[in-house]
N, C-alpha and C positions, 0 to 999 in steps of 0.2 A: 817467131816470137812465141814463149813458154810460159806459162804460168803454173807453177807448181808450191805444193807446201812443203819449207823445208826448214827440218824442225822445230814442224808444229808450228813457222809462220808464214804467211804468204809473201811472196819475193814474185819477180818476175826477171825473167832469161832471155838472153836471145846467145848466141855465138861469140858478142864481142862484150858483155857487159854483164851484173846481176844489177838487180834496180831492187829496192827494200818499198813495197807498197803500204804495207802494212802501219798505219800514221799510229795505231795504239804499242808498239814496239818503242821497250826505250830506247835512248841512244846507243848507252852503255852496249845492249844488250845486240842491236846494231849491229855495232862495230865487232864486237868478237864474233858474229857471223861474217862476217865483210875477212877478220882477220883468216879466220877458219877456210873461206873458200880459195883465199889468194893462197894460202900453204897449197891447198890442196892442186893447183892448177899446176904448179914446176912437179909433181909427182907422177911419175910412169903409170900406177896405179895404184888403187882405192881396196881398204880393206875392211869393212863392216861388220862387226860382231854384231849384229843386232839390235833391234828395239830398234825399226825404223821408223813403224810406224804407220807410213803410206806410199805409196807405187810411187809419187812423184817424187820423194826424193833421190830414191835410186836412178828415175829418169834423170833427174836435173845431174846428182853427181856420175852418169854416166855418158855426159855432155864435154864432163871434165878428162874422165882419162875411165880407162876400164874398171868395173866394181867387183869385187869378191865378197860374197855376202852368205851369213848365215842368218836362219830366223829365227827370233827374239820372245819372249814368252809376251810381250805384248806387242808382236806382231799377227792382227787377228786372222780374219778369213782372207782378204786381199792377199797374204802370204804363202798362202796352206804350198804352192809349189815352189818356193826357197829351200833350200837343203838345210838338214840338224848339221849336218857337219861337213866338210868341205874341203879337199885336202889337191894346192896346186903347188907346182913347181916353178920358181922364180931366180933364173941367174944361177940355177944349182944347187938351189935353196928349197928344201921341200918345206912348205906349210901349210899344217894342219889347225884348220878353223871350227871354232865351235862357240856358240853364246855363253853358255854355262859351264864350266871346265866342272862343275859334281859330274857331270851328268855326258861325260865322254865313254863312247863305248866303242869306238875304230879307232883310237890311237897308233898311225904306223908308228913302227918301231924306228922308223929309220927318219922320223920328222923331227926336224931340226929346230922348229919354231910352232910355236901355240901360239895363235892370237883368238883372243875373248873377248867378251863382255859382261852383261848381268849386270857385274855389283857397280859402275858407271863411274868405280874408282881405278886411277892409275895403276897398272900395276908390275914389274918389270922386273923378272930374275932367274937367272942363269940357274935349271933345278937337273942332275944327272948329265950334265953336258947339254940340255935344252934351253930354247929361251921361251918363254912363258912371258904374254904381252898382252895387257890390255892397259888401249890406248886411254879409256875413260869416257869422257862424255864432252863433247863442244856443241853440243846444243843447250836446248833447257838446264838449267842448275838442277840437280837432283840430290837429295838428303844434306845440301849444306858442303854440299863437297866441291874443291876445285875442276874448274872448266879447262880439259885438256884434249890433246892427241898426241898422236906420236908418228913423228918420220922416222920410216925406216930403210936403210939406204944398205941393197946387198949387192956385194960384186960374186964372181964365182970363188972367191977364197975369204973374205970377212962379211961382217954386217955391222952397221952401228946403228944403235936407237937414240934420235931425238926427243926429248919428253917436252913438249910447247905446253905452256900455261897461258891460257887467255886474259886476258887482264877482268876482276871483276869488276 
């Protein structure tokens, strides 16, 4: 059994279950965490632009399936050893990770897929033959913006992006 903080509230885990501890959590706010983990559990793996946060949640979502993760300008000193950029191969799929897309400075030439974070806004589009992808934010609501992620499902010849909107 696990207890960890995931985003930014206390949950507890074991292998077969999440349990939501935290009695000052609304409901609402709940359930799009409850909806958020269940997507994430049918997923091969996990891909984090940043702004985690804290160690526990990468524990907790690496309970789920494997993480890919880069570090977030408010990921503090618990981070300092995350990579700025991060660049794996998936199904023949090269993807190249970074929190900040200003602020890219290894761009392979040959990376098929960008996925980001930062602005905690959706974002999704095909730029030079690339796909450029951030999933957004399914944690905390931030600036007023929708509560999102995104599945992305690659075989060795296509990809397609799911855009999932959490209910507010």
């Amino acid at each position: 059994h696990y207890v960890f903080d995931l985003f930014g509230k206390q949950v507890s885990t074991d292998d077969e279950r999440i349990e939501f501890r935290n009695k000052r959590l609304g409901e609402k706010y709940e359930e799009e965490l409850r909806q958020a983990l269940e997507i994430l559990r049918d997923c091969d793996c996990i891909f984090h632009g940043g702004d985690i946060n804290n160690q526990g949640v990468l524990d907790a979502l690496g309970k789920i399936a494997p993480v890919y993760v880069v570090r977030g300008n408010n990921d503090k000193e618990w981070a300092e050893q995350l990579p700025h950029e991060l660049t794996v191969q998936i199904e023949g799929w090269k993807i190249f990770m970074v929190h900040n897309r200003k602020e890219i400075e290894n761009l392979p030439e040959d990376a098929d897929i960008v996925i980001f974070g930062h602005s905690h806004k959706y974002f999704e589009q095909v730029i030079d033959g690339r796909l450029w992808l951030n999933p957004g934010s399914c944690g905390k609501r931030r600036f007023g913006q929708e509560i999102s992620l995104a599945v992305l499902t690659v075989d060795g010849k296509d990809y397609q992006v799911r855009k999932i909107l959490l209910p507010e």
